[in-house]
C-alpha positions in Angstrom: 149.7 82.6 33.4 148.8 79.0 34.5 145.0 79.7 34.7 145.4 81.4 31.2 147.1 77.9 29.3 144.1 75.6 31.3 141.4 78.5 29.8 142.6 78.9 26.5 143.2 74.7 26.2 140.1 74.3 27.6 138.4 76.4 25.2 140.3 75.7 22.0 139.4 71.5 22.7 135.8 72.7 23.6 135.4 74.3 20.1 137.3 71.8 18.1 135.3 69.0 19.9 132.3 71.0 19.3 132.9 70.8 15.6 133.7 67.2 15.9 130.6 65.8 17.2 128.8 68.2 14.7 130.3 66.0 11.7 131.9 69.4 10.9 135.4 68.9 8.8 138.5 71.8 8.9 139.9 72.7 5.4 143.2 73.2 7.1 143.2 69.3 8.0 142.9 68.2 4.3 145.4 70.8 3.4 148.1 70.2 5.7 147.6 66.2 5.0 147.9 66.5 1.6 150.9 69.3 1.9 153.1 66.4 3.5 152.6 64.1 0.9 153.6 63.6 -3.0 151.4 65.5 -5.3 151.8 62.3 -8.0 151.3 59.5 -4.7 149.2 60.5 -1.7 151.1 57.2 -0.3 154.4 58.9 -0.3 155.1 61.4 2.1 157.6 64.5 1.3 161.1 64.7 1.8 164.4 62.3 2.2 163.5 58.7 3.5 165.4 58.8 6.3 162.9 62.1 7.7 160.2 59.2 7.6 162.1 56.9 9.6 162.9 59.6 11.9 159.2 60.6 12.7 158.3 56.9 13.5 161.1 56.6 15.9 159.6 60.3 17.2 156.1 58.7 17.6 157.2 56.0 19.5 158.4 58.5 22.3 154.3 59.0 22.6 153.4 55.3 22.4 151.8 54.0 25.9 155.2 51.5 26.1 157.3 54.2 26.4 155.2 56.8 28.3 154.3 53.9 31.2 158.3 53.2 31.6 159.4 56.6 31.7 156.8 57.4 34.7 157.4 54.4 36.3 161.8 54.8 36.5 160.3 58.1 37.3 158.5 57.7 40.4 161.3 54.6 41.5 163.2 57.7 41.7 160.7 59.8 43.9 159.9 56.6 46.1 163.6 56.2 46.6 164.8 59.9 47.1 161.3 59.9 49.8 159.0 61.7 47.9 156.7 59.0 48.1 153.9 62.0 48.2 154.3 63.7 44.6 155.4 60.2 43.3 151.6 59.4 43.8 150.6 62.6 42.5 152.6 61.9 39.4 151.4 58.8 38.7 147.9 59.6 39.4 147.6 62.9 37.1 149.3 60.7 34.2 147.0 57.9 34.3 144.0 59.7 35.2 145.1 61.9 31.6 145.3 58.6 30.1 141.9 57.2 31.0 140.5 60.6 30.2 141.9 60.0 26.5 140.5 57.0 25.9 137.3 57.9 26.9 137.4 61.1 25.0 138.4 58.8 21.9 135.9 56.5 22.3 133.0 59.1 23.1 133.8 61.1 20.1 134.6 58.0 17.7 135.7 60.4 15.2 137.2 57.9 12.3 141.3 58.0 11.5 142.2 60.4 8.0 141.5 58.3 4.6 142.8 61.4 2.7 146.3 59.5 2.7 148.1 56.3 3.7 148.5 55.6 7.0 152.7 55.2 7.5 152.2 53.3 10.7 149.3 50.9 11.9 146.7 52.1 14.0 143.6 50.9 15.6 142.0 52.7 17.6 139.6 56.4 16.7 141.2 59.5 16.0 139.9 62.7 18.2 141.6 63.9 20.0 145.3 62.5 19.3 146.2 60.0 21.9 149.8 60.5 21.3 149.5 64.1 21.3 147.0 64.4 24.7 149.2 61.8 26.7 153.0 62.8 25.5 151.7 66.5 26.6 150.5 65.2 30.2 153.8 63.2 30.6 156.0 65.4 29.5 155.2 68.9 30.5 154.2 67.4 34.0 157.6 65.7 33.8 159.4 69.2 32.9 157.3 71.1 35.5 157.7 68.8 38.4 161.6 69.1 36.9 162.2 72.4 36.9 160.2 73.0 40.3 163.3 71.3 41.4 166.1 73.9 40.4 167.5 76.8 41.8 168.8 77.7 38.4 166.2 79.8 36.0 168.4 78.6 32.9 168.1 75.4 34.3 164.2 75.1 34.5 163.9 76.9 31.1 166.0 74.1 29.7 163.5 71.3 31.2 160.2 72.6 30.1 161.7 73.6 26.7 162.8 70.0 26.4 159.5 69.2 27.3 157.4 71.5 25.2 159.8 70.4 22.0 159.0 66.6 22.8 155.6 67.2 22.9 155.4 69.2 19.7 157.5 66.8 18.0 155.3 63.9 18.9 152.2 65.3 17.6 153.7 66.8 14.6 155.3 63.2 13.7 151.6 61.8 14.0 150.3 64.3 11.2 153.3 63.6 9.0 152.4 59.5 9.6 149.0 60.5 8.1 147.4 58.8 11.0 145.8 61.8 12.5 144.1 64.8 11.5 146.0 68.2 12.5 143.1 68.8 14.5 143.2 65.8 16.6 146.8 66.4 17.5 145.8 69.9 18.6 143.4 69.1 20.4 145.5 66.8 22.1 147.9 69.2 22.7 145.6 71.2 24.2 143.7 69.0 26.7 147.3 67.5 28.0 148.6 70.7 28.6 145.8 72.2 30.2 145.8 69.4 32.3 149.4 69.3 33.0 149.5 73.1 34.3 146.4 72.0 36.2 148.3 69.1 38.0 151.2 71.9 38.2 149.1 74.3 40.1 147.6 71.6 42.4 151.1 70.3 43.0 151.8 73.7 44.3 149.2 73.9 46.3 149.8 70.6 47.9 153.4 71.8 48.7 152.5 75.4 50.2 149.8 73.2 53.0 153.0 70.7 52.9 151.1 67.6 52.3 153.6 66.3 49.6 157.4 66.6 49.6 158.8 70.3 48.8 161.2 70.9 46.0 164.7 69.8 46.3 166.1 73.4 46.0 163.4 75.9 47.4 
């Protein structure tokens, strides 16, 4: 199942980014933009003005401030608890998926949507969705290394839910914003989680020749 997500990421990002460099466009990009937003005012996006404020207090939960603290109270914990081991493998794998977004955004340079008004600033290029790529690295590696923890299957079910929703959220809440094409944000999606259930099955690995820390509850 984990060799299936990393091959159909892989391959979804691959033709997207294929398209990308290609100066291709997706109609589905233009449509969904311009589904989210007033027919009479491109500048207003749909629905009550409190679902605005809501999805810029969503995006924040991908912004690098927010990411960078929750790994680091994170790995405090591992380092205290003596799991020094996959502390260092968690903060590696997250910001060696962060690097690898930047220079994915800067070698594709793909320019942010004009179609409508941006609801937040931005400043850096669009493809694939930083927010998208690094909130699914954090937070399914996050759930993962969670649940790995558990006994409980209801338990572990619950954490990677948590951390799929969050993800989904995230990068929905950056197409809403208008700051992203839809196809940046799935491409996002799909790099971080390929590379998150590649961290997940390395993690494993690491655990089975016990060179990091085993589980909590086997």
């Amino acid at each position: 199942m984990v060799f299936l997500i990393i091959a159909a990421g892989g391959f979804v990002f691959l033709k997207l980014a294929s398209e990308v460099m290609e100066g291709e466009s997706f109609a589905f990009d233009r449509l969904i933009l311009q589904g989210l937003r007033s027919a009479s005012d491109p500048s207003i996006p749909i629905g009550p003005a409190w679902l605005q404020a809501a999805m810029i207090d969503i995006t924040a939960l991908g912004g690098v401030t927010v990411l960078t603290l929750l790994t680091t109270l994170i790995a405090c914990y591992l380092f205290v608890t003596k799991k020094s081991g996959t502390a260092v493998l968690l903060i590696a794998a997250i910001a060696v998926g962060a690097l690898a977004s930047t220079l994915l955004k800067f070698g594709y340079a793909r320019p942010r949507p004009d179609l409508v008004a941006h609801l937040v600033e931005v400043h850096t290029t669009s493809f694939p969705s930083g927010h998208a790529m690094n909130s699914a690295i954090t937070y399914l590696t996050l759930g993962a290394l969670l649940a790995r923890a558990e006994k409980d299957r209801l338990v572990r079910i619950f954490f990677m839910v948590v951390a799929i929703l969050l993800t989904l959220a995230i990068g929905i809440s950056r197409i809403y914003l208008g700051v992203h094409w839809p196809s940046d944000v799935l491409a996002g999606w799909c790099i971080g989680a390929s590379w998150a259930a590649l961290f997940s099955l390395f993690a494993r690995a690491l655990q089975q020749r016990h060179t990091i820390e085993q589980p909590t509850a086997a």
